[in-house]
Each structure stands twice: as structure tokens, then as C-alpha cells.
Rosetta silent file (secondary structure, phi, psi, omega in degrees, C-alpha in Angstrom):
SEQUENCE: XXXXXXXXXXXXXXXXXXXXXXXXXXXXXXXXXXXXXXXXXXXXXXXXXXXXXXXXXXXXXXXXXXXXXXXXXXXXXXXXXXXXXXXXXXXXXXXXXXXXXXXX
SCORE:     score description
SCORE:     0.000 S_00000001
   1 L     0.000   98.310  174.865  -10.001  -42.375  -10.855 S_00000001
   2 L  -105.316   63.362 -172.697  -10.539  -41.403   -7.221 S_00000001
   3 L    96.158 -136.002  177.988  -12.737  -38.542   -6.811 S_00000001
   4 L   -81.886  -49.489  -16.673  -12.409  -34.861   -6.807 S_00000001
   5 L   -78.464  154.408  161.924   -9.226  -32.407   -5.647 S_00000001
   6 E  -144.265  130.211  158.873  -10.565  -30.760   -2.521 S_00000001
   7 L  -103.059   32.344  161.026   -8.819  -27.866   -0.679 S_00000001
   8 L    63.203   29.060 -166.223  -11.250  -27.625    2.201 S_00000001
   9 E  -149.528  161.911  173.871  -12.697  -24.184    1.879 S_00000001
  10 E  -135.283  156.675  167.195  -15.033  -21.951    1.232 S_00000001
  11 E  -177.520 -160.766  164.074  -15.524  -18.539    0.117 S_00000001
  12 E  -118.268 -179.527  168.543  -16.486  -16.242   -3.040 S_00000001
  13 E   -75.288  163.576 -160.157  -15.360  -14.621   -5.754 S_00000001
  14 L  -104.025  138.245  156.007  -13.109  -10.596   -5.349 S_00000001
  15 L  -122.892  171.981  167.257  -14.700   -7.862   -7.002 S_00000001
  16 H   -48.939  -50.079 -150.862  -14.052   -4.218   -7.216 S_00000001
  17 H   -93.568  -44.511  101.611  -16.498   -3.558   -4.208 S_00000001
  18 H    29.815  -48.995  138.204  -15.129   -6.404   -2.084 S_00000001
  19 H   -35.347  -54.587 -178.767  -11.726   -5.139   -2.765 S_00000001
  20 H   -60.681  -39.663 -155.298  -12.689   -1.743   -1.523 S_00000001
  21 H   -63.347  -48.631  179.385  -14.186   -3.732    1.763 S_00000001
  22 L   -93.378   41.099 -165.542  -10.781   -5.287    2.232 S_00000001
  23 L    23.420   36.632  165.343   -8.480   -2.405    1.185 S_00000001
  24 L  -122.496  172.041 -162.880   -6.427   -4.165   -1.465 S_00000001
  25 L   -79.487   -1.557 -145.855   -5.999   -3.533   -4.720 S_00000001
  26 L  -111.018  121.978 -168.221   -6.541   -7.247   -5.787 S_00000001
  27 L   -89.680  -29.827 -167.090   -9.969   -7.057   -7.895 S_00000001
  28 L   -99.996  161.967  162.305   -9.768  -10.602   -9.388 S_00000001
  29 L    85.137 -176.943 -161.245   -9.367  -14.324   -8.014 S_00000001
  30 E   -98.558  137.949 -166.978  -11.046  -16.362   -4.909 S_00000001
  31 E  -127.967   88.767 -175.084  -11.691  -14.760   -1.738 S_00000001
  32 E   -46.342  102.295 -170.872  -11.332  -17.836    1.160 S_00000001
  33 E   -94.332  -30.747 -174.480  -14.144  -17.072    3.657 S_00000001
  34 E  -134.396  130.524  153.219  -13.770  -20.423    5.628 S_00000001
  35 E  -123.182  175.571 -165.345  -11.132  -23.107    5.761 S_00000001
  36 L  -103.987  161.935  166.687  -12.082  -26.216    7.348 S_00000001
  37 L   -72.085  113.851 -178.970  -10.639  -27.985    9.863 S_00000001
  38 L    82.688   26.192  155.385   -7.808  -30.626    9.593 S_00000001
  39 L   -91.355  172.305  178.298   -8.499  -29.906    5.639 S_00000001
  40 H   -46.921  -42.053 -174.010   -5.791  -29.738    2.889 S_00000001
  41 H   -45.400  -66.048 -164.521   -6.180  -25.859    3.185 S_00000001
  42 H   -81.201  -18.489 -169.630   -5.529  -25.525    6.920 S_00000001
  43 H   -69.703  -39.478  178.215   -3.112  -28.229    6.635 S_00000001
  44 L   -95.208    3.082  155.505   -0.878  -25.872    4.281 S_00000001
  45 L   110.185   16.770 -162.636   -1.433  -23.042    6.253 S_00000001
  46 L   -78.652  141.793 -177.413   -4.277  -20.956    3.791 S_00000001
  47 L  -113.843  151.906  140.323   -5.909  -18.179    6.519 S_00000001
  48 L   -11.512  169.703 -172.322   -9.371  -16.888    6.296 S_00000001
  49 L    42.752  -30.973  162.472   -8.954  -13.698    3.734 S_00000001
  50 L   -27.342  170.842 -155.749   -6.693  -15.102    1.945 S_00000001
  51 L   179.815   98.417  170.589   -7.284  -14.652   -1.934 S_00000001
  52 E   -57.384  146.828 -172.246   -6.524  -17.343   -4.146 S_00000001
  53 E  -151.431  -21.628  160.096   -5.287  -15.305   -7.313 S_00000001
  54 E  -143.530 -162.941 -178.800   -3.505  -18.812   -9.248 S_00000001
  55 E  -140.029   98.897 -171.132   -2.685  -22.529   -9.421 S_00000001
  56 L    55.716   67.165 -178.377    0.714  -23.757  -10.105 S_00000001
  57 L    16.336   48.002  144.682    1.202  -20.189  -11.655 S_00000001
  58 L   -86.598   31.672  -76.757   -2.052  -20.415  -13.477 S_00000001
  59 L   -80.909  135.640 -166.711   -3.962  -17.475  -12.969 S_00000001
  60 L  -117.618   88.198  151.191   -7.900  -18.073  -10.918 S_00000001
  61 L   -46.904  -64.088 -162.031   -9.900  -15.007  -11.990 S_00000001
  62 L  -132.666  166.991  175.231  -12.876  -16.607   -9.776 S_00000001
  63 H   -59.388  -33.797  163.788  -14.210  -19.971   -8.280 S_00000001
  64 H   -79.157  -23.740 -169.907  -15.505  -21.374  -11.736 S_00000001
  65 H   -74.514  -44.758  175.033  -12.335  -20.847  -13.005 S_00000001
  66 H   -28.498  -67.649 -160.977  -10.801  -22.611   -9.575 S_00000001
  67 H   -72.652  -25.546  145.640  -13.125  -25.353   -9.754 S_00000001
  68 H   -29.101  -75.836 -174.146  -12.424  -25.804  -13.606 S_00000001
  69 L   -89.927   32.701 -141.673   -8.724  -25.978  -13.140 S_00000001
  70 L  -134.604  -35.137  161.436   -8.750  -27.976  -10.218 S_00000001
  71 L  -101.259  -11.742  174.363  -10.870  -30.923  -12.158 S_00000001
  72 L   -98.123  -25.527 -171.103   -9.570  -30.726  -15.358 S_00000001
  73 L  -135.360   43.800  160.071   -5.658  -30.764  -14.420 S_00000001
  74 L  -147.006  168.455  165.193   -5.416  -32.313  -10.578 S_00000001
  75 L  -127.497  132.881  163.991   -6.078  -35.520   -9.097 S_00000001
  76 L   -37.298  142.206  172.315   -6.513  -35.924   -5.238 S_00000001
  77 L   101.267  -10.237  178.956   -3.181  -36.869   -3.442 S_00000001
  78 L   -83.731  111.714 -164.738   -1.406  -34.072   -5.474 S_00000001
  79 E   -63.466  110.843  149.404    0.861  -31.606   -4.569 S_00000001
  80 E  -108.198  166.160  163.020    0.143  -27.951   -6.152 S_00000001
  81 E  -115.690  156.491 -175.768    1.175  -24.773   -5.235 S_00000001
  82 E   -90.122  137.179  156.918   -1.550  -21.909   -4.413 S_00000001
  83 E  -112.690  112.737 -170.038   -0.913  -18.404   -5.176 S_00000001
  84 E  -132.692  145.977  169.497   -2.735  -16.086   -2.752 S_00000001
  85 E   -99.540  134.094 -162.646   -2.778  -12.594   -2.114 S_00000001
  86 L  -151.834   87.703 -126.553   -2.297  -11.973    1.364 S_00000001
  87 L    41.259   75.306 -116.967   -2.581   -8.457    3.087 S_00000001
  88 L   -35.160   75.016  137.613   -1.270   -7.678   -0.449 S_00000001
  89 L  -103.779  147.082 -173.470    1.781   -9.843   -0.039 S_00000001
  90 E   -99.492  151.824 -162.300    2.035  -12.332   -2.884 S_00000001
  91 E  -160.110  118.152 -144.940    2.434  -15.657   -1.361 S_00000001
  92 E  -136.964  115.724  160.754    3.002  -19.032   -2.736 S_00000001
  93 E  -125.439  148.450  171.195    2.279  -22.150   -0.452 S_00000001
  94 E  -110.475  172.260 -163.333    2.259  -25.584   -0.875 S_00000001
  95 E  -124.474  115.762  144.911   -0.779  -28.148   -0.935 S_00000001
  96 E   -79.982   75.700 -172.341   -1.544  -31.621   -0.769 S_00000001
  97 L   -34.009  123.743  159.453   -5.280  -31.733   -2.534 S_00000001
  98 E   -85.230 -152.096 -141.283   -7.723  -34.412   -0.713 S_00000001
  99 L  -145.679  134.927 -171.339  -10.477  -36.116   -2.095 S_00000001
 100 L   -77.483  100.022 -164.428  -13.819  -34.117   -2.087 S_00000001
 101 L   -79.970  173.522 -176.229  -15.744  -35.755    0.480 S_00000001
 102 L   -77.436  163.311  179.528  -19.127  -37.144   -0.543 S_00000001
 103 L   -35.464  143.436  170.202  -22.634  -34.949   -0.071 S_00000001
 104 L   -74.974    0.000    0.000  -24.202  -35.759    3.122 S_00000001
């Protein structure tokens, strides 16, 4: 048992009006506000805007859901792939999840 999954990011959840701000249609899923530097995230190439929308073609309404499937079915060191919407191109990249480091 080694930790966490971490993908290095930060951001909120997509709504309707949040949609509207960023003219796509995609109402649902994780909206990537930050990724961090030299994390798994930037490592696999995830940009700012980006919009997580699954997991391994699991579908991420939101960030509890994210965070949910991301501790109940990964382990750090694992390869998944992310499904982000991305200037509404559907997009699939892959990830090696780190290990969540601890609070400061």
C-alpha cells in the first residue's frame, strides 16, 4: 500500500455556466485550472482547460467522482488513460499516476 494516485492538478468541477464561459458544449466532468510542474499531468501532456470527462473510459461527472475513482480502482505507479475534452476535441492521453505527496 503506497499512498494515493496523484495527477498533479488542480481545478473544479464544469457546469452549464462555466460551459457557457468556455464556449463548449461539455456541461459535465473536471475542469483542470492548474497542472503542476514536473507532475504526472504535465508529464502526459494535460493543458490548463483541459476537461477531464473519464478514466480508462469511465465516465468523471465531477472531482468527487475523480477522486472516488482514482482511490478506489488505481494505485500510484499506474498507467491510466484520461479522457479530456479539449477545445471540444475528444482526446485520450496516457498517464503514469504518482503518489500524492504528503500535506505540508
Amino acid at each position: 500500500y503506497g499512498g494515493h494516485s496523484y495527477l498533479g492538478v488542480s481545478g473544479a468541477d464544469m457546469d452549464y455556466f462555466r460551459a457557457q464561459d468556455m464556449h463548449t458544449s461539455v456541461t459535465y466532468g473536471w475542469r483542470v485550472a492548474e497542472v503542476r510542474s514536473g507532475g504526472p499531468a504535465e508529464n502526459a501532456g494535460v493543458h490548463v482547460d483541459d476537461i477531464i470527462v473519464g478514466i480508462n473510459d469511465t465516465r468523471i461527472g465531477n472531482g468527487d467522482e475523480m477522486s472516488s475513482y482514482l482511490e478506489e480502482h488505481t494505485l500510484p505507479g499506474e498507467r491510466i488513460e484520461l479522457n479530456l475534452v479539449r477545445s471540444n476535441q475528444t482526446l485520450d492521453l496516457q498517464l503514469t499516476l504518482g503518489t500524492r505527496p504528503p500535506p505540508p
